[in-house]
Each structure stands twice: as structure tokens, then as C-alpha cells.
C-alpha positions in Angstrom: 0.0 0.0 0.0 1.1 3.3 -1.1 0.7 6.4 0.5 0.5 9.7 -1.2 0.7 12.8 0.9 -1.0 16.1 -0.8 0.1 19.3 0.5 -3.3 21.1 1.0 -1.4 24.4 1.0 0.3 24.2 -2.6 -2.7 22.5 -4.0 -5.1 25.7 -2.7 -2.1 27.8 -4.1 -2.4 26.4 -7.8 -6.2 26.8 -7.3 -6.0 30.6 -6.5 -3.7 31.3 -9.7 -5.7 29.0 -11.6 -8.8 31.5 -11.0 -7.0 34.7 -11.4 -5.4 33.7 -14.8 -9.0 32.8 -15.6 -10.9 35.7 -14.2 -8.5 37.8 -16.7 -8.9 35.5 -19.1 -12.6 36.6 -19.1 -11.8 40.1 -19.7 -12.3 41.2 -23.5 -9.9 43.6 -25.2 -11.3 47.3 -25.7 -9.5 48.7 -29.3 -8.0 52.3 -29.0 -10.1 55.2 -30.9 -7.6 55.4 -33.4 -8.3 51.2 -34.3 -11.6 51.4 -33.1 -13.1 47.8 -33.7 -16.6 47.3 -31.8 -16.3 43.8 -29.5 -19.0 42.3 -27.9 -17.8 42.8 -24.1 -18.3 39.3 -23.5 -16.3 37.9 -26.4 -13.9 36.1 -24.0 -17.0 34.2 -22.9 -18.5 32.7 -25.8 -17.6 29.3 -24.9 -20.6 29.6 -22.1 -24.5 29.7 -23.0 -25.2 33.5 -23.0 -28.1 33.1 -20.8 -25.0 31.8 -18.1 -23.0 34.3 -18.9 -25.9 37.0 -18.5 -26.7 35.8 -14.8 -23.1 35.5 -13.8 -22.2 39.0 -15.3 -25.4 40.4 -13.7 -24.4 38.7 -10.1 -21.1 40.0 -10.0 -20.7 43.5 -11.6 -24.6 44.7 -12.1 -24.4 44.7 -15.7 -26.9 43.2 -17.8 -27.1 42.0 -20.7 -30.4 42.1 -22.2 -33.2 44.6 -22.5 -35.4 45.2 -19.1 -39.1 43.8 -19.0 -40.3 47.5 -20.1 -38.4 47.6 -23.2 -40.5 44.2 -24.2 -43.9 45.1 -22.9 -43.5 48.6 -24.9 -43.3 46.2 -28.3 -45.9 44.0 -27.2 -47.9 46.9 -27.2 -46.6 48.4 -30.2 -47.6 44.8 -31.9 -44.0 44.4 -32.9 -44.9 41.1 -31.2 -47.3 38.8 -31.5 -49.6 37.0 -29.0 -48.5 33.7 -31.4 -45.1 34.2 -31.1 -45.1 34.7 -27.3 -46.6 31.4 -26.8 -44.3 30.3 -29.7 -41.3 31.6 -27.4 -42.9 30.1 -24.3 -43.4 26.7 -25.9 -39.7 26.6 -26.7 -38.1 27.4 -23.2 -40.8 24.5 -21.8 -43.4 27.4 -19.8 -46.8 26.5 -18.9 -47.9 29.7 -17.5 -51.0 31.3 -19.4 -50.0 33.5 -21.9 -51.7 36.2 -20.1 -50.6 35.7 -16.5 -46.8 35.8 -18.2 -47.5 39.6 -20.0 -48.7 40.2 -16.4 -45.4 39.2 -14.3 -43.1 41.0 -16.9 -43.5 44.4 -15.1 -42.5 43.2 -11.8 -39.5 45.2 -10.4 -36.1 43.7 -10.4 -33.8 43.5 -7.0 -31.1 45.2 -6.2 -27.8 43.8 -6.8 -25.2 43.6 -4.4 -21.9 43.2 -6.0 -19.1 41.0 -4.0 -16.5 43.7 -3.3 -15.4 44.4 0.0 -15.2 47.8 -0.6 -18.6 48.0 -0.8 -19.7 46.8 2.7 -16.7 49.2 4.3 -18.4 52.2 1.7 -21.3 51.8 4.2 -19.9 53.5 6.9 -18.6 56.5 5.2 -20.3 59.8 5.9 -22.3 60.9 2.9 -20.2 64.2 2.6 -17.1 61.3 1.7 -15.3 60.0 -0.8 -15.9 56.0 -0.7 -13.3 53.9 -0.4 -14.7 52.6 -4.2 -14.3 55.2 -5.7 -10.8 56.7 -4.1 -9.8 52.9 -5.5 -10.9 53.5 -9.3 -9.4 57.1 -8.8 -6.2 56.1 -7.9 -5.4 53.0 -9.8 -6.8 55.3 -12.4 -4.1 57.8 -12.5 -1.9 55.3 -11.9 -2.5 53.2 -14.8 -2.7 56.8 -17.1 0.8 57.8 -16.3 2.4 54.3 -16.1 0.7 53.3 -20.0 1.6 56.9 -21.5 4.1 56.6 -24.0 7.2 58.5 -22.2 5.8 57.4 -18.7 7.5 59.7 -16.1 7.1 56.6 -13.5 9.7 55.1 -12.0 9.2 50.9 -13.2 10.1 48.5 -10.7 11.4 45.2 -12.5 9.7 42.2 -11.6 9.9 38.4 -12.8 7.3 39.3 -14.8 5.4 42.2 -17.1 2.3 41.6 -14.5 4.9 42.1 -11.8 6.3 44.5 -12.8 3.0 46.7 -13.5 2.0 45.7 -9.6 5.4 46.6 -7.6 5.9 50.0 -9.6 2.1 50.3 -8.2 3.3 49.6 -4.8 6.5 51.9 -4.8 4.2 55.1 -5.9 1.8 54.1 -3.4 4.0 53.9 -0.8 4.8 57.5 -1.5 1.7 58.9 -1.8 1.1 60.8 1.7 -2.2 62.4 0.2 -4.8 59.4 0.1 -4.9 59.8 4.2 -5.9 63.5 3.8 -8.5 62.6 1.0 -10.2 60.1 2.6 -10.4 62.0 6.1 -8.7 58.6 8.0 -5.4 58.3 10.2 -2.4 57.3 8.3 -2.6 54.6 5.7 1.3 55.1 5.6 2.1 51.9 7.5 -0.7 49.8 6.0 1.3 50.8 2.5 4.4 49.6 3.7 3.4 46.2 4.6 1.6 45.2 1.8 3.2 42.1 -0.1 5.7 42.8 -2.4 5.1 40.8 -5.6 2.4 39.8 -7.2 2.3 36.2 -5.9 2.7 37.1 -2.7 -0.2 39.6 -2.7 -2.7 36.8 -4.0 -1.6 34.3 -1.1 -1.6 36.7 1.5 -5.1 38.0 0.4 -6.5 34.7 0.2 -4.9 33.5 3.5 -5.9 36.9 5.2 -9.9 37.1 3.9 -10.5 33.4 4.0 -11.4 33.5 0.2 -12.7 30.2 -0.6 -10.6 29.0 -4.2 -13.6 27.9 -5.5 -15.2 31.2 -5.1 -12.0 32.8 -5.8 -12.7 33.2 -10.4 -16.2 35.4 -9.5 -14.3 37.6 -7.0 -11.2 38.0 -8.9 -13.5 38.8 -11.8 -15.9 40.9 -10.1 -12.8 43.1 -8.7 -11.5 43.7 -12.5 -14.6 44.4 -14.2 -14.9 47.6 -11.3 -12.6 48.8 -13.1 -13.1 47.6 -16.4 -11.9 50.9 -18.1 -8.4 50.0 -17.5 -8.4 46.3 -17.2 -10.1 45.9 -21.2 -7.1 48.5 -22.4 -4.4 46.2 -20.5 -6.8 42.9 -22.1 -6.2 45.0 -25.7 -2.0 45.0 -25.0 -2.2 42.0 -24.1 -3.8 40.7 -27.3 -1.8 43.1 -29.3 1.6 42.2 -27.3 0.9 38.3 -25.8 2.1 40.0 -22.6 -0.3 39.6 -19.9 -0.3 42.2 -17.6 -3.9 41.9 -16.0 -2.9 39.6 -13.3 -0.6 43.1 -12.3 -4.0 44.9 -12.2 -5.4 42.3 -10.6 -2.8 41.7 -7.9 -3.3 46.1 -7.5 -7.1 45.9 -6.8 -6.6 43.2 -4.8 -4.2 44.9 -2.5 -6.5 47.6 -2.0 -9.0 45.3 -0.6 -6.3 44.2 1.7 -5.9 47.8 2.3 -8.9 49.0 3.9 -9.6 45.9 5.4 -6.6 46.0 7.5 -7.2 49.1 8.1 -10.3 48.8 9.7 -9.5 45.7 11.7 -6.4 48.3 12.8 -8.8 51.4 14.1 -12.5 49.7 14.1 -12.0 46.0 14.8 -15.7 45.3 15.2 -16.6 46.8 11.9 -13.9 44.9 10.3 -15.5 41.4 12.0 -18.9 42.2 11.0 -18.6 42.9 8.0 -15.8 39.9 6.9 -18.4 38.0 8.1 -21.0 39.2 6.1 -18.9 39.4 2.8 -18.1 36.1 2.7 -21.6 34.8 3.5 -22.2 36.4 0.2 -19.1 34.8 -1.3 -20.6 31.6 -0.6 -24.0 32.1 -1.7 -22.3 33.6 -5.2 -23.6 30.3 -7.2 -27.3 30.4 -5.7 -27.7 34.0 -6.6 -26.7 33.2 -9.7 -29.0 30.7 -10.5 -31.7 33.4 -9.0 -30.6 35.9 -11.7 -31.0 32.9 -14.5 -34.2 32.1 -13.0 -35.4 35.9 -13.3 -33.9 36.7 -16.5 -36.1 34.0 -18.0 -38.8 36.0 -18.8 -37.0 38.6 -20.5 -35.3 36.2 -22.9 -38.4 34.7 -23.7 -39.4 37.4 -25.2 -36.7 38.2 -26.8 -36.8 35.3 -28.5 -40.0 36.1 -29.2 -39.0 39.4 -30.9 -36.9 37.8 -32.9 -39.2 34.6 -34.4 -41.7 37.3 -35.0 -39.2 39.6 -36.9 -38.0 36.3 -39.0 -41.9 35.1 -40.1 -42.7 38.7 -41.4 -39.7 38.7 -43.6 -40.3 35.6 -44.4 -43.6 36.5 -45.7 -42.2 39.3 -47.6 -39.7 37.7 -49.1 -42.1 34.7 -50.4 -44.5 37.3 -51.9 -42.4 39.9 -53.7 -41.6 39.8 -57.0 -37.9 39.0 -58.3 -36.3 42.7 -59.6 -35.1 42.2 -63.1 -31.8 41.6 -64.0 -30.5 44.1 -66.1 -26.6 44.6 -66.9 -25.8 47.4 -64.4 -24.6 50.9 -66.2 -23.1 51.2 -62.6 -21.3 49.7 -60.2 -21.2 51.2 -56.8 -18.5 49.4 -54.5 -19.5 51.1 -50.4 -17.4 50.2 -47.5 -19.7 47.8 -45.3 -20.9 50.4 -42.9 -24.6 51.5 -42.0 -23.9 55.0 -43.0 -23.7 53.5 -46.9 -26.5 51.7 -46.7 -28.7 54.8 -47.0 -27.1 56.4 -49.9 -27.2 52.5 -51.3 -30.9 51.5 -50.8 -31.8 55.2 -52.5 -29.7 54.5 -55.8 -30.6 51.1 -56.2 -34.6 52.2 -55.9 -34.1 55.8 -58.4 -32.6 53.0 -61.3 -32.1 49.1 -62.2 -29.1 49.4 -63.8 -27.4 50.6 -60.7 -25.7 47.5 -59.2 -24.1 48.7 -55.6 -22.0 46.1 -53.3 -20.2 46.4 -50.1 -16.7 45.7 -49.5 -14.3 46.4 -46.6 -13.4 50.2 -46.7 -9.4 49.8 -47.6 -10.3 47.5 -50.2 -7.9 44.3 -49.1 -4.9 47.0 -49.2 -2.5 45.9 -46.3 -1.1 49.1 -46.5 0.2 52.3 -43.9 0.2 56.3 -45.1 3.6 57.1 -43.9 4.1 60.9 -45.0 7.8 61.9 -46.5 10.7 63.6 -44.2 8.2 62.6 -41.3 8.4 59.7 -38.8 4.7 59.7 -38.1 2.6 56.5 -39.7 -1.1 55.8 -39.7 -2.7 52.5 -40.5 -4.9 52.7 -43.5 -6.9 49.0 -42.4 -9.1 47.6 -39.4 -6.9 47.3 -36.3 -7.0 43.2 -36.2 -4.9 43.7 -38.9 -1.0 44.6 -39.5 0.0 46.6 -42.5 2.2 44.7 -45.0 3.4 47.7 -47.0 3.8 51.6 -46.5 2.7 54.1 -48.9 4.5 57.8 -49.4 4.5 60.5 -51.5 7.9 61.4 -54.0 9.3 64.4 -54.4 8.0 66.7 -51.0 9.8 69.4 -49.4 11.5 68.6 -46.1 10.6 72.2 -45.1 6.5 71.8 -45.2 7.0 69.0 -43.5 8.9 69.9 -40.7 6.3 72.8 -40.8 3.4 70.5 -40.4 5.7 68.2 -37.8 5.9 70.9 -35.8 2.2 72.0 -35.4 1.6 68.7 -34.5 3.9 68.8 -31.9 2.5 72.1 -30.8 -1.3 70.7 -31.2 -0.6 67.8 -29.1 1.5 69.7 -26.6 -1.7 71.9 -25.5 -4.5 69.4 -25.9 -2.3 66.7 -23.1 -3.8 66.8 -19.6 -0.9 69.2 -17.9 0.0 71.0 -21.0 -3.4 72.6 -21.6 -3.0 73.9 -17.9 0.1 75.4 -18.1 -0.8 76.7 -21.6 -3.5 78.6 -19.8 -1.5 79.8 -16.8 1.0 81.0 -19.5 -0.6 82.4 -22.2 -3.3 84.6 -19.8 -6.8 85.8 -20.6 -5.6 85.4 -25.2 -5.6 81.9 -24.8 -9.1 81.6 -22.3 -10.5 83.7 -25.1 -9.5 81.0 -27.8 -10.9 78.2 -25.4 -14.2 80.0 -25.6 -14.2 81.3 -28.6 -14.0 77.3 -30.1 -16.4 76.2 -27.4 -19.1 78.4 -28.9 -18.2 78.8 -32.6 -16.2 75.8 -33.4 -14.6 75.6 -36.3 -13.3 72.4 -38.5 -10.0 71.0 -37.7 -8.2 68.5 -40.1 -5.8 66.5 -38.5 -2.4 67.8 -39.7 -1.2 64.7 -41.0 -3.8 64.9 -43.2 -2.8 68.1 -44.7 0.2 66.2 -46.4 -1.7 63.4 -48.5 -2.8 65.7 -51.3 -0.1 64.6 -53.9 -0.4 62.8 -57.2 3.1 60.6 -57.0 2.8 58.0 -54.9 5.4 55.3 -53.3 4.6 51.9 -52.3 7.3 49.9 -50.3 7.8 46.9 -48.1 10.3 45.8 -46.1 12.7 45.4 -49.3 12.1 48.6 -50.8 9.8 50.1 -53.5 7.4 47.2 -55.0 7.5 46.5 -58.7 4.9 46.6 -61.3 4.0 43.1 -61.1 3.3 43.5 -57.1 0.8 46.7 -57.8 -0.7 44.3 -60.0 -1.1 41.5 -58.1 -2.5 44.1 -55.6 -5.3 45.1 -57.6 -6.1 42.3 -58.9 -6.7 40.5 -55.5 -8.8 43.3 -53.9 -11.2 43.0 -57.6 -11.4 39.1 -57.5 -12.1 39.8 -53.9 -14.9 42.3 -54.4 -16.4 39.5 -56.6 -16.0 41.8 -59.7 -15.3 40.0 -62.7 -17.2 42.2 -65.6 -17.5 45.9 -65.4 -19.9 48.3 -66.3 -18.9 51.7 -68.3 -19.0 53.2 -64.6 -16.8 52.0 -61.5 -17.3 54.0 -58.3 -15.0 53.4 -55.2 -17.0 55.7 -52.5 -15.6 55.9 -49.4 -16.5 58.4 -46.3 -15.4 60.0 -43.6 -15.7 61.5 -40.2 -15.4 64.4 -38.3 -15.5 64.7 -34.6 -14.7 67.5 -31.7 -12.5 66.8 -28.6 -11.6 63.6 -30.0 -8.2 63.1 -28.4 -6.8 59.7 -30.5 -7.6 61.6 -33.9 -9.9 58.5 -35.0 
């Protein structure tokens, strides 16, 4: 007989990193303005049933994710759906309820979440006239985070064993200097609570663990529930890590973390009682995380029952449509339109398609499967000219410009982006008196249009497209064209070709998108 000892310890160990490394790998990426790509905020999820994911997501942050019982009751009455479809829906999902008793229970109110954060039960003895200890948390981490991603960071980085490390201890060593949160949050000195904390990520996770009694097996939802608080931050870390395969978000983890050890200990320091009760309390609630849960799916029913319903009755009046219209004739287009796939085209699309029959539109992807980046002459400045999940294969320039206008244009850049930054616009004000509060105003209330100044250099007939090698050959700008046509589906054209493409125009947009 052989036996195996387990060291319960190590084992609850592996169990805690296990749930943070998957509580940020729930965490989708959020795409900077200037690559703006829309994801569904729950893209790291899909592998669950959405109804799951709703209940969960609703449990531990207060989000939700589908339209309250008003929304549906409003179409119901609008007859955007029917009483057969309702009963269609309710067949499906295996309800037995009248029809009519179920319209009834839709306008019941929902409860009030309660989120897992211990933050939150400490936020309940702070004077109204306060800052809570939530929000001094986001605040801090916030301008933490700002100064540590900027691109010429004036941080000092502490190197750690790891990018995630490192992002937590040069966390800790500003913290540890900060002699203002104390003053902020009217308390005695958080100075000696600062020094204590762990110093490394992992030892921040086992300490916090050990220290709050969290369960491992409740560990995932808190873990998550503490970095969708401050989801700002942790989807722009998600997005580096996507874009750089180095995961950081256990660093921003490991930071919100602490700051639950924070005031924790710091109650259990100055109002022991306080500290007792509400530990207690918190993890009650950690422990009853699965049943609430399963209360959420339970009340969410409803709701996506009628969505459902909204949708099948959508599907059967199209369906009726399409069965009883008449095929348009097929007449060689005079015209083909090619639109980027985007719902401000589809306007302009649908009205030149009804005003003749020869006009033949399509939709294609807006830089036309070119992998290509605008990289002005004499400048080191480059903007991608495709969607951000892409990487630009070639760069394109213009021949022949004057280092002079460039440097001209490099400049107000400089200057532009110098005034619009956080400090600079301050100092710009301090500096330049009442001339420059006048200018403030003045665009405030009469604003005028702004093209971004790298802009101002792409109006030039002789162009240059390179790779890595050098200037491409004829053959290559050949090959180019001819794979964004055969992709387009084109393969006969009409005496016209249109390429339309749009724009956009925006104020106090600080990424240029």
C-alpha cells in the first residue's frame, strides 16, 4: 500500500492562480479610438451559453445584458410582437404559464444587486459628505494606470519576474509614497498599511487569500468581479495583451486586490468590530455567489423569452415578404457602386438602387484588401490605413516633397498635441493669460473644423509603395489590384466603376480616430 501525501497548501495555491489567470482571461480587449473595432464585451465568454454568462455577469458586476421587462412590454404593445409568437417563445423554453398571467409578471421590479466587493460593505460606513473607499480605488489605480501606459511614462518601473509584476510593484512603490490618500479620505495614516503590503504579485494573491478566508472555489467570480470595477483599465491592459501576448492583467489584478487588503486592515487596525462584521458578512455572500446566480437565470427568464419572441416574429414577417415579392429584373448594371460595409452607406445604397435598375451597388471592406500604412515623406509619423485586427504589410508615401513643409506641419503637431495633453493645456492657460481663455471660448461656442495635420500632407499625385525590401514592382501593384477585384467578386464591369468611401469628423476627439 502506497501512501501519497497532498500538501493542501500548494494545492489551494495552484487553485488561486488557476482563478486569477481565468478571471483575466474573461476580460475582453477594448481597441483604442484610433483602431476602433466594436467587441461584444463578452467575447472572452462565448464558450458559455449567453443566458450563463448574463446571470453571472449580472451577479457579479450589475451589468446586464439584455433589455429590461419595459423595453419588451413597450413592443408588445406596439404589436412588434405577437400573441403567437409569445406562446411560440414560451413553448420553446418548456413554460406552462397562461400567456396572459406571463404579459402580467413582466412588469415586476427587479432587486437590487449587491456586487461581492469588499469595498462595498466598508463604503457603508462613510459619511455621505465622503469619498468611498470605491471610488478613491478607481481614482487612484486610475491615474496610476494613465501615467504608467503613457508613452514616455514619467514613473519610475520596478522590475519584476514578470510584465504583470512589474506593472504591480511600480504600483506599490508610488503608493507607498503617496502621503495624500490619508488627507483625502479624512482617515489616520494609511502610511504603515502601505508599507506592509506584499511585495510581488504572488505574494499579494496568497496573502489576500490567507488573510480574507477566500474560498478557491469562489476565488474566479471575486477575482472577476474586482476587475470588471474597473473595467476601463483592465479591457485597455486585455487589448495590450492581445496586441503584445504579454499579460499584464494579473498586475492589475494583484493592485485591486491589495487595495482590498488595504482597507480591510485598516479597519480591523482602528475599528476591529466593523472589520468582523462585515468579513463575516462578505463572505456569506461569497458563498451564496452560485445560488444568486442561479436566482438571476431564473429571473432573466422572462425577458429572454421574449426576446426570442421578438426575434421569431421579426424572422416570419420577412419571411412573408420575401415569399410574396416579386424577383427585380436583371439588367446589366450601367453602374457599379462598390460602399465600405458600414450602415452610413446603406442609406445612400438602398436610394440609388430604388431611383434605377441598372445601378448595381455592393459592399466591400473600406481599404479595399490593401494591407497598406500612409507614412508621410521627411516625417516619422505612420497611420494604418486598415481595421486594427490587422497589420499593415506595405507603407505608402509620396515622391518628391519638401522637407521644409513637412517639418512645418511636424511641428504644429507637436505644438497641437502639446496643448490638448492633460498638464500641458493647464500650463498653456497659466502662461498664455486671458488670449488663450479667449481662444478656449471662442472654439467652445463657434467651433470651427480641424483636419488632423497629417492629413494636410496626403494631397499629392506621385505616390510610393514599399515593403520591407524597398519600392514594389509593377508586377506587385498588379497582383495588388487584382486580388482586392477578384475579392470584391467583380469580374465584368460596367462603363462606370465607383470606389465611394467616407469619412468622419468629430470634436475633442483626443486619439484623432
Amino acid at each position: 500500500m502506497t501512501v501519497v501525501s497532498l500538501n493542501a497548501t500548494n494545492l489551494n495555491e495552484k487553485r488561486i492562480q488557476r482563478a486569477a489567470s481565468e478571471a483575466c482571461n474573461g476580460v475582453a480587449p477594448n481597441f483604442p479610438l484610433d483602431k476602433m473595432i466594436a467587441v461584444n464585451p463578452f467575447w472572452k465568454l462565448i464558450d458559455q451559453p449567453f443566458q450563463d454568462v448574463s446571470a453571472r455577469v449580472h451577479a457579479l458586476t450589475g451589468i446586464t445584458a439584455i433589455m429590461p421587462a419595459s423595453h419588451w412590454v413597450d413592443l408588445y404593445k406596439e404589436g412588434a410582437i405577437s400573441d403567437d409568437a409569445i406562446k411560440h417563445s414560451m413553448a420553446l423554453y418548456d413554460l406552462t404559464t397562461d400567456k396572459d398571467t406571463f404579459i402580467a409578471a413582466l412588469g415586476d421590479e427587479r432587486k437590487s444587486v449587491s456586487l461581492p466587493l469588499l469595498t462595498r460593505h466598508f463604503d457603508r460606513f462613510r459619511e455621505k459628505n465622503e469619498m468611498t473607499w470605491e471610488e478613491e480605488c478607481t481614482f487612484q489605480i486610475s491615474q496610476f494606470c494613465a501615467a504608467y501606459f503613457q508613452h514616455e511614462s514619467p514613473l519610475v518601473q520596478i522590475e519584476g519576474n514578470s510584465a504583470a509584476d512589474t506593472l504591480y510593484k511600480s504600483w506599490l512603490n508610488g503608493l507607498q509614497h503617496d502621503t495624500g490618500i490619508s488627507v483625502l479620505m479624512n482617515t489616520k495614516s494609511l502610511k504603515r498599511i502601505f508599507k506592509e503590503l506584499p511585495d510581488s504579485l504572488e505574494s499579494v494573491l496568497e496573502a489576500s487569500v490567507a488573510e480574507l478566508g477566500i474560498d478557491p472555489q469562489r476565488a474566479q467570480d471575486y477575482f472577476y468581479a474586482l476587475l470588471m470595477n474597473i473595467n476601463g483599465w483592465s479591457s485597455y491592459i486585455a487589448y495590450r495583451t492581445w496586441l503584445k501576448d504579454c499579460n499584464e492583467l494579473q498586475g492589475l489584478l494583484a493592485i485591486r486586490l491589495a487595495w482590498e487588503l488595504i482597507i480591510y486592515r485598516y479597519h480591523k487596525a482602528h475599528f476591529e468590530e466593523k472589520a468582523q462584521q462585515v468579513k463575516i458578512r462578505w463572505t456569506h455572500e461569497l458563498k451564496q455567489l452560485p445560488a444568486k446566480i442561479a436566482e438571476y437565470k431564473n429571473e432573466e427568464l422572462a425577458l429572454w423569452v421574449m426576446m426570442y419572441a421578438y426575434e421569431y416574429e421579426q424572422q416570419q414577417r420577412l419571411q412573408s415578404k420575401l415569399i410574396s415579392a416579386s424577383p427585380a429584373p436583371q439588367l446589366a448594371p450601367d453602374v457599379q457602386a462598390i460602399f465600405c460595409i458600414d450602415v452610413r452607406s446603406e442609406v445612400i445604397r438602398r436610394i440609388l438602387e430604388i431611383k434605377s435598375p441598372t445601378i448595381k451597388t455592393m459592399g466591400f471592406a473600406g481599404f479595399f484588401g490593401m494591407p497598406i500604412a500612409y507614412a508621410p515623406a521627411n516625417t516619422d509619423a505612420q497611420r494604418p490605413q486598415l481595421p486594427g485586427l490587422l497589420a499593415p504589410q506595405l507603407s505608402v508615401k509620396e515622391k518628391d516633397t519638401t522637407a521644409h513643409r513637412a517639418e512645418f506641419i511636424q511641428q504644429r503637431a507637436t505644438w497641437h498635441k502639446w496643448s490638448k495633453s492633460p498638464l500641458g493645456s493647464f500650463s498653456m492657460v497659466e502662461s498664455a493669460g486671458w488670449w488663450y481663455a479667449f481662444k478656449l471660448l471662442k472654439n467652445t461656442l463657434m467651433p470651427s473644423s480641424k483636419e488632423n495635420p497629417i492629413n494636410s500632407l496626403s494631397h499629392h499625385c506621385d505616390w510610393e509603395i514599399s515593403n520591407d525590401q524597398g519600392p514594389i514592382g509593377i508586377d506587385d501593384k498588379v497582383a495588388l489590384a487584382a486580388g482586392a477585384l477578384k475579392m470584391m467578386g467583380i469580374s465584368k464591369f460596367s462603363p462606370t466603376v465607383l470606389l465611394v468611401g467616407h469619412a468622419s469628423k468629430s470634436r475633442n476627439n483626443l486619439h484623432a480616430a
